[in-house]
C-alpha positions as CSV (number, residue, x, y, z in Angstrom):
1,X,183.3,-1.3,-197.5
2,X,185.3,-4.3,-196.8
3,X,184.5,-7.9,-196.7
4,X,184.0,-8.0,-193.0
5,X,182.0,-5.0,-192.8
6,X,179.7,-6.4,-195.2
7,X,179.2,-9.3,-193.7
8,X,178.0,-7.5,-190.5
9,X,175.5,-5.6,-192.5
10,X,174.5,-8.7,-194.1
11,X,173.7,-10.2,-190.6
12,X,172.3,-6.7,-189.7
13,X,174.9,-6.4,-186.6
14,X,176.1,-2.9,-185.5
15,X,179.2,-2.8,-182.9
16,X,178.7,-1.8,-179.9
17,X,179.9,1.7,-178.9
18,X,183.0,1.0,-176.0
19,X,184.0,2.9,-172.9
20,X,187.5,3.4,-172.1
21,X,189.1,1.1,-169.4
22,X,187.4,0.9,-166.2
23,X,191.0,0.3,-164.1
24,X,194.4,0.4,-164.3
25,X,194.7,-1.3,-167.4
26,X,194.4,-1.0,-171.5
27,X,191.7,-2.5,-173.6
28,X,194.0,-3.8,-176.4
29,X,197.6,-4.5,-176.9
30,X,199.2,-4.9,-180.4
31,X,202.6,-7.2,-179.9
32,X,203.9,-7.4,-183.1
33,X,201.0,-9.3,-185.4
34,X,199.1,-10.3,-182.2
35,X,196.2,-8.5,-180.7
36,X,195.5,-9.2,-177.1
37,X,191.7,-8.4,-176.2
38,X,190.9,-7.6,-172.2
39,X,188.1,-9.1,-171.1
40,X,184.6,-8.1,-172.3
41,X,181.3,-8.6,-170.1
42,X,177.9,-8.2,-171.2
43,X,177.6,-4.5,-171.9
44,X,175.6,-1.7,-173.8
45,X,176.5,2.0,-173.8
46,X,177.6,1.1,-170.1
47,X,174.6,-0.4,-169.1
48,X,175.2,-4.3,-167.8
49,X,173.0,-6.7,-169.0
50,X,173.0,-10.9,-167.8
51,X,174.0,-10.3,-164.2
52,X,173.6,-12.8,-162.0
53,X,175.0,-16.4,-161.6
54,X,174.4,-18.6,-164.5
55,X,172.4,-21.9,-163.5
56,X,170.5,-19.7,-160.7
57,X,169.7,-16.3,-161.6
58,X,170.6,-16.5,-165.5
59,X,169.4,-19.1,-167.5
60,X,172.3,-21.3,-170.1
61,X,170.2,-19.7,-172.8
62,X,170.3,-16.2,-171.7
63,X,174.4,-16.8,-170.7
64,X,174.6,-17.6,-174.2
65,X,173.3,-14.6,-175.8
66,X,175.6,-13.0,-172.9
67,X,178.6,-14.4,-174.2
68,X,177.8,-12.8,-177.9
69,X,176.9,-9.8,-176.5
70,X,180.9,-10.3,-175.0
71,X,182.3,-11.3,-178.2
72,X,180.7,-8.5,-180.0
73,X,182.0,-5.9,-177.6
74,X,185.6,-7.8,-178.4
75,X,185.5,-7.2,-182.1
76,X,184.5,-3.6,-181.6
77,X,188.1,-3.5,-179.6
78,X,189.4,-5.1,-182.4
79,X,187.9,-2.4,-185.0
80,X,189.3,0.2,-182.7
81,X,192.6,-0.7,-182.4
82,X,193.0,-1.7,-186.5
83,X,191.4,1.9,-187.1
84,X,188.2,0.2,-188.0
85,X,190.1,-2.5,-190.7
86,X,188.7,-6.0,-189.8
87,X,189.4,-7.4,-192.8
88,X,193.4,-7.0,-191.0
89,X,191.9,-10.2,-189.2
90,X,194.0,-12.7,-190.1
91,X,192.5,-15.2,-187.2
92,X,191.2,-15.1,-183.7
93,X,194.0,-17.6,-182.2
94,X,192.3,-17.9,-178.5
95,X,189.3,-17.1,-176.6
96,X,188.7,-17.6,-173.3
97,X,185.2,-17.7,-171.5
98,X,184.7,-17.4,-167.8
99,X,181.5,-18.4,-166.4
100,X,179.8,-17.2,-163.1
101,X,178.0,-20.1,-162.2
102,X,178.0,-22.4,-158.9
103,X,180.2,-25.1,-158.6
104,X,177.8,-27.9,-159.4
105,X,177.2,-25.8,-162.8
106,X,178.7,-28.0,-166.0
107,X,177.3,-26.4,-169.2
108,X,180.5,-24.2,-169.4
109,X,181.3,-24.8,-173.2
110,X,177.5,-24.6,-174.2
111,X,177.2,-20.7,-173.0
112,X,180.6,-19.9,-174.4
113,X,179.3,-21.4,-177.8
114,X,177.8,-18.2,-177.7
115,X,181.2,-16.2,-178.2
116,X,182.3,-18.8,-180.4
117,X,179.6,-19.0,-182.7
118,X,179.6,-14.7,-182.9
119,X,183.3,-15.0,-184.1
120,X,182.8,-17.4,-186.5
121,X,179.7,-16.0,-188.0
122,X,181.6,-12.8,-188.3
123,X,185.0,-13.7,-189.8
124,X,184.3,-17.0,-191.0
125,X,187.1,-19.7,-190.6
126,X,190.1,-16.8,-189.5
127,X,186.9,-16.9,-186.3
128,X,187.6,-20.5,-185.8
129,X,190.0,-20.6,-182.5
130,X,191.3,-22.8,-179.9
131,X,189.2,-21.9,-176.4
132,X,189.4,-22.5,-172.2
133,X,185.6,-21.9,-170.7
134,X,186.0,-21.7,-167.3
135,X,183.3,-21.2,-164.1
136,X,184.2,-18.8,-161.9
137,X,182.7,-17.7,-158.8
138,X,182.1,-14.6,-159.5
139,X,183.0,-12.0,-162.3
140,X,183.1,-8.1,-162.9
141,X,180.1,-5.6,-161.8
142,X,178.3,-9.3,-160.9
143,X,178.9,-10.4,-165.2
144,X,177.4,-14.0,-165.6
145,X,180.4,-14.0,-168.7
146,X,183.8,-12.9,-169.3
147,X,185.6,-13.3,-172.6
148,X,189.0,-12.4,-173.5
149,X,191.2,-13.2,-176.9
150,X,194.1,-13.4,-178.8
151,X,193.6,-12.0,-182.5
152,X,196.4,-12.6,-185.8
153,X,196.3,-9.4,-187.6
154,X,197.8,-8.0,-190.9
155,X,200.5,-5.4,-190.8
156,X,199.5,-2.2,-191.9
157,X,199.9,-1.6,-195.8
C-alpha cells in the first residue's frame, strides 16, 4: 500500500466509484506531467446530492461538505487515470471552485475551503495549490459546486 493510500485508510475515506463522461468530453487529460481534472459536482454512484443554490436552498455549511464530496470525486479521477498510483502526485497546481449562489452571495472561498481542505488532508503539502472560487448562476444537473484541477504527476517508472 502506498503512502497515500494509507493515509486515506487512516482518515477512513473510500473513493468514490465514477461514471464515465456525461457529454462530449473526457474526464482526464495527461499533457505531459500535467493532469487536467474536468469538473466534479457533488455525486455518489450517480445520485446528486447539495442541489440547489447555496445562500437559499443550501446552507455555506452543507456547500462545504459539497465541495469535498467534489474534491474527492477529483482524486478518484486522478487514481483512474495513474492506474490507481497516487503517490505519482507530485502536486495539485490549481483548483477551481464554482459556486451556485445568488449574486448578493460572498462566502465563495469559505465553501471551497471544503475542496481545499480534502486535498490537503489527503496529499499533504503536494495538496497545497493556487485556487479561483467563483459564483455562478447556475451549475450542472442544478450542482450548488463545481470543482476542476490541474494535478503535477510522476512519470511512470
Amino acid at each position: 500500500m502506498g503512502d497515500v493510500a494509507a493515509r486515506l485508510s487512516k482518515l477512513g475515506i473510500a473513493l468514490p466509484s465514477i461514471a464515465p463522461a456525461s457529454g462530449n468530453y473526457i474526464p482526464y487529460r495527461l499533457a505531459g506531467n500535467l493532469l487536467f481534472v474536468s469538473g466534479q459536482i457533488p455525486r455518489i454512484d450517480g445520485v446528486e446530492h447539495f442541489v440547489g443554490v447555496v445562500g437559499r436552498d443550501i446552507s455555506p455549511e452543507d456547500a462545504y461538505q459539497a465541495a469535498r464530496l467534489c474534491a474527492l470525486n477529483l482524486v478518484a479521477r486522478v487514481y483512474a487515470a495513474l492506474d490507481g498510483d497516487l503517490d505519482r502526485v507530485e502536486a495539485c497546481v490549481q483548483l477551481r471552485g464554482f459556486v451556485n449562489a445568488p449574486e448578493d452571495f460572498r462566502d465563495h472561498p469559505a465553501v471551497i475551503d471544503g475542496a481545499s481542505d480534502l486535498l490537503v488532508e489527503i496529499f499533504e503539502e503536494k495538496g497545497r495549490h493556487t485556487r479561483t472560487a467563483l459564483g455562478a448562476g447556475s451549475l450542472p444537473r442544478g450542482s450548488s459546486v463545481e470543482v476542476d484541477a490541474v494535478f503535477e504527476v510522476a512519470t511512470k517508472s
